[in-house]
C-alpha positions as CSV (number, residue, x, y, z in Angstrom):
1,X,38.7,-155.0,1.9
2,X,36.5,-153.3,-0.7
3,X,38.1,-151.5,-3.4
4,X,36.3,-149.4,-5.8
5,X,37.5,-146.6,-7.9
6,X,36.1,-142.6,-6.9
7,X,33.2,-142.1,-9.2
8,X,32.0,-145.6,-9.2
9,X,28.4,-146.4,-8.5
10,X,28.5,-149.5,-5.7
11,X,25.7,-151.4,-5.2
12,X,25.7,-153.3,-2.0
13,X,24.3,-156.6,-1.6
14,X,23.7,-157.9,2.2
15,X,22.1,-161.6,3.1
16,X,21.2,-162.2,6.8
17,X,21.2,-165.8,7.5
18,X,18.2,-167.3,8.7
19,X,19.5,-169.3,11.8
20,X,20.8,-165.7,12.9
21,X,19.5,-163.8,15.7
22,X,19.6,-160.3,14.9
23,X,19.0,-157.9,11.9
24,X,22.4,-156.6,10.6
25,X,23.7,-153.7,8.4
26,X,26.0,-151.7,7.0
27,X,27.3,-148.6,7.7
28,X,30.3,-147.7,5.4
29,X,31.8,-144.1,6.2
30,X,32.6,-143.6,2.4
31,X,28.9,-143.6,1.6
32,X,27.5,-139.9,1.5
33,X,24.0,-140.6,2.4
34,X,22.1,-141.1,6.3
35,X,23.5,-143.5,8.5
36,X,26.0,-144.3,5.9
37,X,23.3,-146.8,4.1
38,X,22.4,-148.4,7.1
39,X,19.2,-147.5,7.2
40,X,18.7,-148.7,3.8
41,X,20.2,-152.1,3.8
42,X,18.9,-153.2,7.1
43,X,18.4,-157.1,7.1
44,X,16.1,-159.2,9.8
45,X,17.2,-162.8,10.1
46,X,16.3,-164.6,6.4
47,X,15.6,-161.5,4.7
48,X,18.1,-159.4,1.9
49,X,18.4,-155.9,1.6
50,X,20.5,-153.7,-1.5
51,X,21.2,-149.9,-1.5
52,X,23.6,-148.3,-3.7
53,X,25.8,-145.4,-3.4
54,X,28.1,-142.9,-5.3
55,X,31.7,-143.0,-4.3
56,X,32.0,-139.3,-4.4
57,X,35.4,-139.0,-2.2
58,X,38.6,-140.8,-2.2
59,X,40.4,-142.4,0.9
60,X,40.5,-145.3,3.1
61,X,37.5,-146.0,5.5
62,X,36.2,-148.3,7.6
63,X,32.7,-150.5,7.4
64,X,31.1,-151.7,10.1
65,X,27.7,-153.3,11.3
66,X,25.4,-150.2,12.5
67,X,22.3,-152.7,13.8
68,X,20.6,-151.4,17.0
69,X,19.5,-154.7,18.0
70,X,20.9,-155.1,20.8
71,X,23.2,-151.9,20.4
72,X,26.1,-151.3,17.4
73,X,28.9,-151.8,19.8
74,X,28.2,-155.6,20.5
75,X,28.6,-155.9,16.2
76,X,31.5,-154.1,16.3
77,X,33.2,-156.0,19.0
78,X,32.2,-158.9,17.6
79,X,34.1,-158.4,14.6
80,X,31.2,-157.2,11.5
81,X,33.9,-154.3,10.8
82,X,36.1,-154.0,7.4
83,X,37.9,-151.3,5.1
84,X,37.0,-150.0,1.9
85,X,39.3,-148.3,0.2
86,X,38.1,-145.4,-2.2
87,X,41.1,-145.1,-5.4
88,X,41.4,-141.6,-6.6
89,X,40.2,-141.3,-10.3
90,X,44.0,-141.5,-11.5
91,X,44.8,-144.4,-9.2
92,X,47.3,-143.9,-6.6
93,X,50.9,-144.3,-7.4
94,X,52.8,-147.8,-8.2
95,X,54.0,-149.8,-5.3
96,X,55.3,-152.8,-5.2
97,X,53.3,-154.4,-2.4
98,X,50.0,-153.8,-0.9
99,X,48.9,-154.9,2.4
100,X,45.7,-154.3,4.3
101,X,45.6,-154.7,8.4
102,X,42.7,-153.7,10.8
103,X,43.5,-153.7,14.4
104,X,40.4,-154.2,16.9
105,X,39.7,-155.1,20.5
106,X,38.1,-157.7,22.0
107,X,36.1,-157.5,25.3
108,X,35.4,-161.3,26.9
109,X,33.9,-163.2,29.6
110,X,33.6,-167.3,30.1
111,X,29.5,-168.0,28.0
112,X,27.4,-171.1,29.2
113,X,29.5,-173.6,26.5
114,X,33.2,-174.7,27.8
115,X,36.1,-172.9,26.2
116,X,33.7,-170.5,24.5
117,X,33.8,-166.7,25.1
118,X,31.2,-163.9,24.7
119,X,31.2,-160.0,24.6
120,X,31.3,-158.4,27.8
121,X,29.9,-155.2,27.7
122,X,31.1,-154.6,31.4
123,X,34.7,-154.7,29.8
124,X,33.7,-152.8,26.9
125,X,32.0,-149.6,28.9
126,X,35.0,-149.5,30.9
127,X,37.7,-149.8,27.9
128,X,39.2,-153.0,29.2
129,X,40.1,-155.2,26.5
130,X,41.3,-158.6,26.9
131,X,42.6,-158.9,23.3
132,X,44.0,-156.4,20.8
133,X,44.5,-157.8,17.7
134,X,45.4,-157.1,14.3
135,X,43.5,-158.8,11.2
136,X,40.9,-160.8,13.8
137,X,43.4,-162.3,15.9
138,X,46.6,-162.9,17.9
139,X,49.1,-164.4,15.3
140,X,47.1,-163.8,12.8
141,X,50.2,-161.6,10.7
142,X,53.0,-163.3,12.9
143,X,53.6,-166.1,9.8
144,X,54.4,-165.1,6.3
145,X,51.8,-162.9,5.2
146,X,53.6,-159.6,4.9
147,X,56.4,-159.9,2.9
148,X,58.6,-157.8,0.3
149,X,62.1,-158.0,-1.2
150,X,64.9,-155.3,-0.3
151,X,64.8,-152.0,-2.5
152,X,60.8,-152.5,-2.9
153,X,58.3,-150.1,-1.7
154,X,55.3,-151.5,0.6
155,X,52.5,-149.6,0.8
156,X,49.8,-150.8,4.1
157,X,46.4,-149.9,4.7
158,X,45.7,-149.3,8.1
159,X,42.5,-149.4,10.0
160,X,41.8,-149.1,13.5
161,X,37.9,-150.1,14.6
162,X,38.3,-149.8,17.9
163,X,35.4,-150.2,18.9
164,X,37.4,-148.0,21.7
165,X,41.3,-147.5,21.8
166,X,43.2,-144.7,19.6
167,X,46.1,-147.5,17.9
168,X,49.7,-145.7,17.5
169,X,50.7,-147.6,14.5
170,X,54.4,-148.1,14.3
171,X,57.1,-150.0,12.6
172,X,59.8,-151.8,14.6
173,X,63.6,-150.4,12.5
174,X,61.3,-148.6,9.7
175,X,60.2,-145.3,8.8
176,X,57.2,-144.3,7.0
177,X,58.5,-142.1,4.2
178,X,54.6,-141.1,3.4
179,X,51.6,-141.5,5.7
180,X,48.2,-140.5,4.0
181,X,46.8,-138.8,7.4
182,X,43.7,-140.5,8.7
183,X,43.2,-142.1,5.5
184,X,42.7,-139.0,3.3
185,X,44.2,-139.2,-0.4
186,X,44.3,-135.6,-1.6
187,X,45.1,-134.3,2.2
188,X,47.3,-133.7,4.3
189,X,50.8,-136.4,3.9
190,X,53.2,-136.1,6.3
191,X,56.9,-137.5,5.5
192,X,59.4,-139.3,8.0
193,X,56.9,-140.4,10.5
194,X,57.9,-142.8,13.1
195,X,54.5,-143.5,15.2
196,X,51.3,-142.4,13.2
197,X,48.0,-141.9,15.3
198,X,44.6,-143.5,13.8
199,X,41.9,-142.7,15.7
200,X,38.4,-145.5,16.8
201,X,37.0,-145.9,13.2
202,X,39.6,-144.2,11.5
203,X,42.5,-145.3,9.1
204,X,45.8,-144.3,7.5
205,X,47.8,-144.7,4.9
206,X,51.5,-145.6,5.3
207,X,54.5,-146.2,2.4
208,X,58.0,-146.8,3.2
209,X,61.2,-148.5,1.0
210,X,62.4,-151.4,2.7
211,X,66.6,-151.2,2.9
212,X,68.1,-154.1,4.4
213,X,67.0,-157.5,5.0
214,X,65.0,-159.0,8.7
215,X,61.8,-159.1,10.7
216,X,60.7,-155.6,11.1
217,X,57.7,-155.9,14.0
218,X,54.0,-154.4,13.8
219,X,53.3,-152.8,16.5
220,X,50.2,-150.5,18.1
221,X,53.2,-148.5,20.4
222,X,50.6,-148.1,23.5
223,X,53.2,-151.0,23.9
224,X,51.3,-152.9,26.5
225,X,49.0,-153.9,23.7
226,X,51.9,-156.2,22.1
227,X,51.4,-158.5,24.8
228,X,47.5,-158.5,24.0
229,X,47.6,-159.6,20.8
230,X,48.8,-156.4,18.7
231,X,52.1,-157.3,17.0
232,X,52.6,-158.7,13.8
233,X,55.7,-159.0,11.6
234,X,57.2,-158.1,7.8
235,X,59.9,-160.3,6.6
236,X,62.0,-158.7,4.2
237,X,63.8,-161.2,2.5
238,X,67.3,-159.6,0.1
239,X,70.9,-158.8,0.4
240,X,72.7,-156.7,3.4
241,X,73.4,-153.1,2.8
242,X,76.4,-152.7,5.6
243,X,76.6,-148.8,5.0
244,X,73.2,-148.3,5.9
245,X,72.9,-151.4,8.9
246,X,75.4,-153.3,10.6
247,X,75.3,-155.6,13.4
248,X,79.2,-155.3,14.3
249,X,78.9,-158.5,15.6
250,X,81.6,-158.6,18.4
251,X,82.9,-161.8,17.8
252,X,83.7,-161.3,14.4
253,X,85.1,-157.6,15.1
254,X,87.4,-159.7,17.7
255,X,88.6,-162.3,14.9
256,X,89.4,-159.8,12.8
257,X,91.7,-158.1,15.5
């Protein structure tokens, strides 16, 4: 994720690899300019390119590869996708953990190598995805990257690329106390959101106080994604808080009868 500060002056700095193929790009949709500078830093195979922009608005957006060769949704679904995160002048408020997760699809047919997959664009026009994912791939936030302590306040930024679906972004046993609607800071925040929507190449913002200790599951909540890939888990380490959640574990209730 790129982080810059509203009011900064980012210059952007992009190398294509000469054993590559095709030219690449970038379009970044906090860039107020054509094509979101991906006219201006378009790179062929071996060459650089450099533009520079004024960060003019603050939020969370997505980058992506905008190259035409063969057609922007093959670099999309081929993962040349990111976040950049725009801080307001003031910075936004303290938090005591910061996390940033992109969820994407992936579109896939067997290629000429064994065991190796490519981009199927037959799967792609007809928004079938074989994989959705969060951070690149299955598993990929299922060990112990996310974590906080109980009493803290986490604060995730969420992307969604796409390069199709609409991700319901939702928290197994939270509750987002804030969420920073598609991804604006100095718009609209709604308060005790369950499910927030983030729309293809959109983002949000979401904060929440964690209150008792566990695994609280990631989740896109078009739930049959979970099985493709898009889960992913915080683990809230601390003591138990009994007036806020208790198991009532039978068992014990029976013991103590």
């Amino acid at each position: 994720m790129i982080r810059v500060r509203e009011g900064d002056t980012v210059e952007i700095h992009l190398k294509n690899l000469a054993g590559n193929t095709f030219p690449h790009n970038m379009d970044l949709h906090a860039v107020n300019g054509p094509g979101g500078g991906a006219g201006a830093n378009l790179a062929a195979p071996g060459q650089k390119d450099v533009f520079s922009f004024k960060a003019l608005t603050p939020g969370l957006f997505i980058y992506h590869c905008a190259s035409p060769v063969p057609n922007i949704p093959a670099h999309i679904a081929n993962g040349m996708y990111g976040l950049i995160l725009v801080d307001p002048t003031e910075g936004l408020p303290a938090v005591d953990q910061e996390y940033a997760i992109i969820e994407s699809e992936f579109f896939t047919k067997p290629s000429d190598k064994k065991g190796v997959f490519e981009l199927s664009m037959e799967k792609g026009l007809s928004e079938q995805p074989d994989h959705v994912v969060f951070n690149g791939k299955a598993g990929a936030l299922m060990g112990e990257e996310l974590t906080a302590k109980v009493g803290e306040t986490v604060r995730l930024y969420v992307g969604n690329i796409g390069p199709n679906g609409t991700s319901s972004f939702h928290i197994i046993g939270e509750i987002f106390d804030t969420v920073y609607v598609e991804g604006a800071i100095g718009g609209t925040m709604n308060h005790n959101v369950q499910t927030t929507l983030i729309p293809s190449a959109g983002a949000a913002i979401v904060e929440f106080k964690v209150d008792v200790p566990g695994a609280y599951l990631l989740v896109d909540h078009s739930i049959f994604r979970v099985a493709k890939g898009a889960v992913g888990v915080l683990t809230v380490s601390g003591k138990d808080n009994h007036a806020i959640f208790n198991e009532m574990n039978p068992s014990i209730l029976e013991e103590s009868e």
